[in-house]
Structures are given as structure tokens and as C-alpha cells.
Wavefront OBJ file of the C-alpha trace (Angstrom):
o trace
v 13.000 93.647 -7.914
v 15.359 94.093 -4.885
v 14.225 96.387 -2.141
v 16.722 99.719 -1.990
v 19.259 98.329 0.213
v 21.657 100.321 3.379
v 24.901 99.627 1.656
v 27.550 102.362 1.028
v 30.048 103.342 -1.261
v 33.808 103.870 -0.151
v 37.345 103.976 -1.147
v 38.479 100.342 -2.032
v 41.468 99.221 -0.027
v 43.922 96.532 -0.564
v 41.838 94.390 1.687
v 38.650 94.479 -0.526
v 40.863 93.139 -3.534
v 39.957 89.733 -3.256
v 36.081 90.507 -3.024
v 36.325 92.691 -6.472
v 37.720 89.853 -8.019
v 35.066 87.834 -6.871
v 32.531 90.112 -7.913
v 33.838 90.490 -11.452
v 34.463 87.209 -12.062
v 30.715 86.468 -10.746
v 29.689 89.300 -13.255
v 31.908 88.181 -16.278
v 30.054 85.184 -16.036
v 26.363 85.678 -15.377
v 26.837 88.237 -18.264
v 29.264 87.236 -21.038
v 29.014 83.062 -20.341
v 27.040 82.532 -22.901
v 28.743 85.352 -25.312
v 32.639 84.336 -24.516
v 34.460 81.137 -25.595
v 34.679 78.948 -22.635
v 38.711 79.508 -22.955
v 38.417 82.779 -21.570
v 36.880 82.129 -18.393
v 39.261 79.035 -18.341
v 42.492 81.267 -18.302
v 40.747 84.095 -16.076
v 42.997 83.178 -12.985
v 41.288 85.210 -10.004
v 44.278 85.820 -7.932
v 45.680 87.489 -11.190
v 42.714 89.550 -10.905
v 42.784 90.453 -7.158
v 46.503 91.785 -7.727
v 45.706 93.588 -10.608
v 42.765 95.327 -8.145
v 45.486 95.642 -5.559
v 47.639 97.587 -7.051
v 45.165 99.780 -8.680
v 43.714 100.782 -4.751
v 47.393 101.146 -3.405
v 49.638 102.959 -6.208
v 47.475 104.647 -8.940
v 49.195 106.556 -10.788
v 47.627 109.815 -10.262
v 44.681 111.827 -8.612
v 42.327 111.213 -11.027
v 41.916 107.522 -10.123
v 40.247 106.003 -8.241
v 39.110 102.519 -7.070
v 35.818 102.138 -5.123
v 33.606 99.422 -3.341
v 29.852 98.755 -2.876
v 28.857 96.806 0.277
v 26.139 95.674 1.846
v 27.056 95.374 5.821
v 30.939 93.927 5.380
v 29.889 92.620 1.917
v 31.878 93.925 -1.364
v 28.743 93.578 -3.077
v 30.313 96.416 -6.479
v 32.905 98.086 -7.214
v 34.250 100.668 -10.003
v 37.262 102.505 -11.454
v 37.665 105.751 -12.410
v 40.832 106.954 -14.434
v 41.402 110.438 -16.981
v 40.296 109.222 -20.201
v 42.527 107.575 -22.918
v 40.275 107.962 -25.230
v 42.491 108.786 -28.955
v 40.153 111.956 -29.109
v 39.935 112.748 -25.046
v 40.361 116.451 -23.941
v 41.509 117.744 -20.987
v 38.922 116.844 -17.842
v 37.505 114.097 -19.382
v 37.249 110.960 -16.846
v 36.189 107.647 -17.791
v 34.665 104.967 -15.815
v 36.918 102.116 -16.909
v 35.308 99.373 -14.766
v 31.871 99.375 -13.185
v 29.746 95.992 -11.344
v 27.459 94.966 -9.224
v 27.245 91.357 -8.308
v 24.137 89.665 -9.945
v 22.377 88.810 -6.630
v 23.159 92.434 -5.695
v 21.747 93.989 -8.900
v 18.582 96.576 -8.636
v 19.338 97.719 -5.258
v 21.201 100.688 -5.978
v 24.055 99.922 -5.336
v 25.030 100.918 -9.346
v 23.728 104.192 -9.012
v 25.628 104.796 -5.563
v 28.533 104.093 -7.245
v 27.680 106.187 -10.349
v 26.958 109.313 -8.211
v 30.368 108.800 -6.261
v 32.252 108.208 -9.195
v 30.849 111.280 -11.056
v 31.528 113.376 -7.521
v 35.571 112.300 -7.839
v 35.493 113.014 -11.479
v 34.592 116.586 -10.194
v 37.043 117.012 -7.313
v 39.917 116.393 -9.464
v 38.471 119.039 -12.365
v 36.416 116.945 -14.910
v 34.138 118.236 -16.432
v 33.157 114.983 -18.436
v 32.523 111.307 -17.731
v 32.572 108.542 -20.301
v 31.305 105.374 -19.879
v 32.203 101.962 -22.412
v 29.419 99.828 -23.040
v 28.320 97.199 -25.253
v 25.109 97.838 -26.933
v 22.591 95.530 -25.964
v 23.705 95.951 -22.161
v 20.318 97.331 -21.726
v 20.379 97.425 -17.887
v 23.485 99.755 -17.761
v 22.500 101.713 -20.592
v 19.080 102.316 -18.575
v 20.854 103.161 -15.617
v 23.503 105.849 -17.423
v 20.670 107.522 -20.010
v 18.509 107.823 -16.403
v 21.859 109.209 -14.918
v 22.317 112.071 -18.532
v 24.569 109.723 -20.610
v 24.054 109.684 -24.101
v 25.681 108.339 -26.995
v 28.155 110.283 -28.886
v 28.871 108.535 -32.139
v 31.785 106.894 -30.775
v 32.285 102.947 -31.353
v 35.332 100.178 -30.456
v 35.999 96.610 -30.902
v 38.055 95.277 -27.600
v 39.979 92.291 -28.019
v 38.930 90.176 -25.058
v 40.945 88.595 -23.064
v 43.621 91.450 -24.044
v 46.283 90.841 -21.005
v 45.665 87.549 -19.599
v 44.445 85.509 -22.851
v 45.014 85.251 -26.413
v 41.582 85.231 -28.202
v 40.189 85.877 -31.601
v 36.708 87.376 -30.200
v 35.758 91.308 -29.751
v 33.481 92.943 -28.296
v 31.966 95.711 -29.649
v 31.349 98.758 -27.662
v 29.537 102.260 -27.817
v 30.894 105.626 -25.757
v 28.502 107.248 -23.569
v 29.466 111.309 -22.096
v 27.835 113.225 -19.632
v 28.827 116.364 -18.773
v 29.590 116.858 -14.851
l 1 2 3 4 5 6 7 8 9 10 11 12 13 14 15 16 17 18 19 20 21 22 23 24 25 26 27 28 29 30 31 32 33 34 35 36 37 38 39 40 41 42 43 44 45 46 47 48 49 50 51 52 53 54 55 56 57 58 59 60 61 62 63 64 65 66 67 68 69 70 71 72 73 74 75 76 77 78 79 80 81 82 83 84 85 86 87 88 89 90 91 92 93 94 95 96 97 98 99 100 101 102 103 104 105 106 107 108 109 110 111 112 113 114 115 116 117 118 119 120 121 122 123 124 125 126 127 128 129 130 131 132 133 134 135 136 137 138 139 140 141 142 143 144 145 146 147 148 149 150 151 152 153 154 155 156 157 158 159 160 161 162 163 164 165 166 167 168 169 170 171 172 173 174 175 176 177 178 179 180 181 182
């Protein structure tokens, strides 16, 4: 296990969009490469990626999201996204973390839970009162780190296409909603 490391969470900026593509493609990988067709990763075009993350840190759409950035000294080392829910059966102050890594030579350092704790402390400032987290099932590291953080499972399932936006594929993932209350 990694010692706790110095880094920091901040506000992403347009600048740190090439790193978060980095890091997600690094974490798509190390996680899903065996899982996803090799097609996926094929048409996963990074600099799609770091304009997608671009434009997410320099027009969101609203005050409830929110891009940020994990870093160890000048290092994007994690990032995560924060938007209202969209959840079919969301209520009013409900905020869902809709993207959340650490790189995997980055991972146990707590650099997740920094960016949990932020994360839940925007949710608040803009009048959540809920956070809900995607995640598939046997992603027993996250779910570790969100029951240790008060998620639990509500019941809720999906299936996400993947690859929904910059692929065409055949293969879902299935996923289970975790809520805390903030």
C-alpha cells in the first residue's frame, strides 16, 4: 500500500484537460481491458476525450457542476465530476458523481477520498442534500471506499451501453446506485 501522499484537490481548468484524459484512459484500461472488446479502446480517441473534459471545466451548464483534479506536486494524478442528478426518479438536491478516478499508480493514497470529501462539500454549497454514486458491482475498491464514506445501496440497477457517444458496441455494463445523504 501507498504511503498517504501531499497532493490536493482543486478546481480543474482547461489546462488540466489533457492530464484527465490521460488518467481515464490509463484507468479505462487497467480496469475494463480485460472486460471491454478491444474495439472500444481502439475508437477511444484521447483528444476527443480531453475536449469533452474541456468544455465540461470552462462552460458547465450550471452551478451544480463541477469538474475537479487530484495532483500530486504538478501531477493530475484524479479527477471527478459532479452534476444534479438525471436519475428518471431524482428529486430535487440530489447530485451525482458522474465521473470519479485515480490513476492506477496513484491508487491507495487518498487521493479518492480527497476527492470524495470535496465533491460531497460542492454538492452541499449548491443545496444537495444527496449524492449518488454509479458503480459496477464487483468494483470492490470503490465500493469499499463509498460504504467507508456512508454510501449504501438503494435497490437501484442500470445497464450502460458502452461506448455510448464515441463507439457503437453491443456490450453493457451493469451498474448499481449508491446515496448518501449530505
Amino acid at each position: 500500500m501507498l504511503e498517504p501522499s501531499t497532493g490536493f484537490v482543486r478546481d480543474a481548468t482547461a489546462a488540466d484537460a489533457e492530464q484527465i484524459a490521460q488518467v481515464q484512459t490509463q484507468c479505462w484500461h487497467a480496469d475494463y481491458g480485460d472486460s471491454w472488446p478491444p474495439e472500444l479502446f481502439e475508437s477511444l480517441a484521447e483528444s476527443d476525450l480531453q475536449m469533452q473534459w474541456a468544455r465540461a471545466v470552462i462552460a458547465p451548464p450550471g452551478p451544480g457542476y463541477r469538474v475537479l483534479v487530484a495532483t500530486e506536486a504538478d501531477e493530475v494524478v484524479g479527477f471527478a465530476a459532479l452534476a444534479p442528478s438525471s436519475d428518471p426518479d431524482a428529486e430535487a438536491g440530489e447530485a451525482e458523481i458522474v465521473a470519479w478516478e485515480v490513476a492506477p499508480a496513484h491508487r491507495r493514497a487518498g487521493h479518492g477520498s480527497r476527492l470524495l470529501a470535496a465533491l460531497a462539500d460542492h454538492a452541499r454549497s449548491v443545496g444537495a442534500h444527496t449524492l449518488v454514486v454509479w458503480t459496477a458491482p464487483d468494483d470492490e475498491a470503490r465500493r469499499t471506499l463509498v460504504d467507508q464514506a456512508g454510501f449504501a445501496a438503494d435497490g437501484a440497477h442500470r445497464e450502460v451501453a458502452l461506448g455510448d457517444g464515441w463507439a457503437a458496441s453491443e456490450v453493457r455494463m451493469r451498474q448499481v446506485r449508491l446515496v448518501t445523504a449530505l
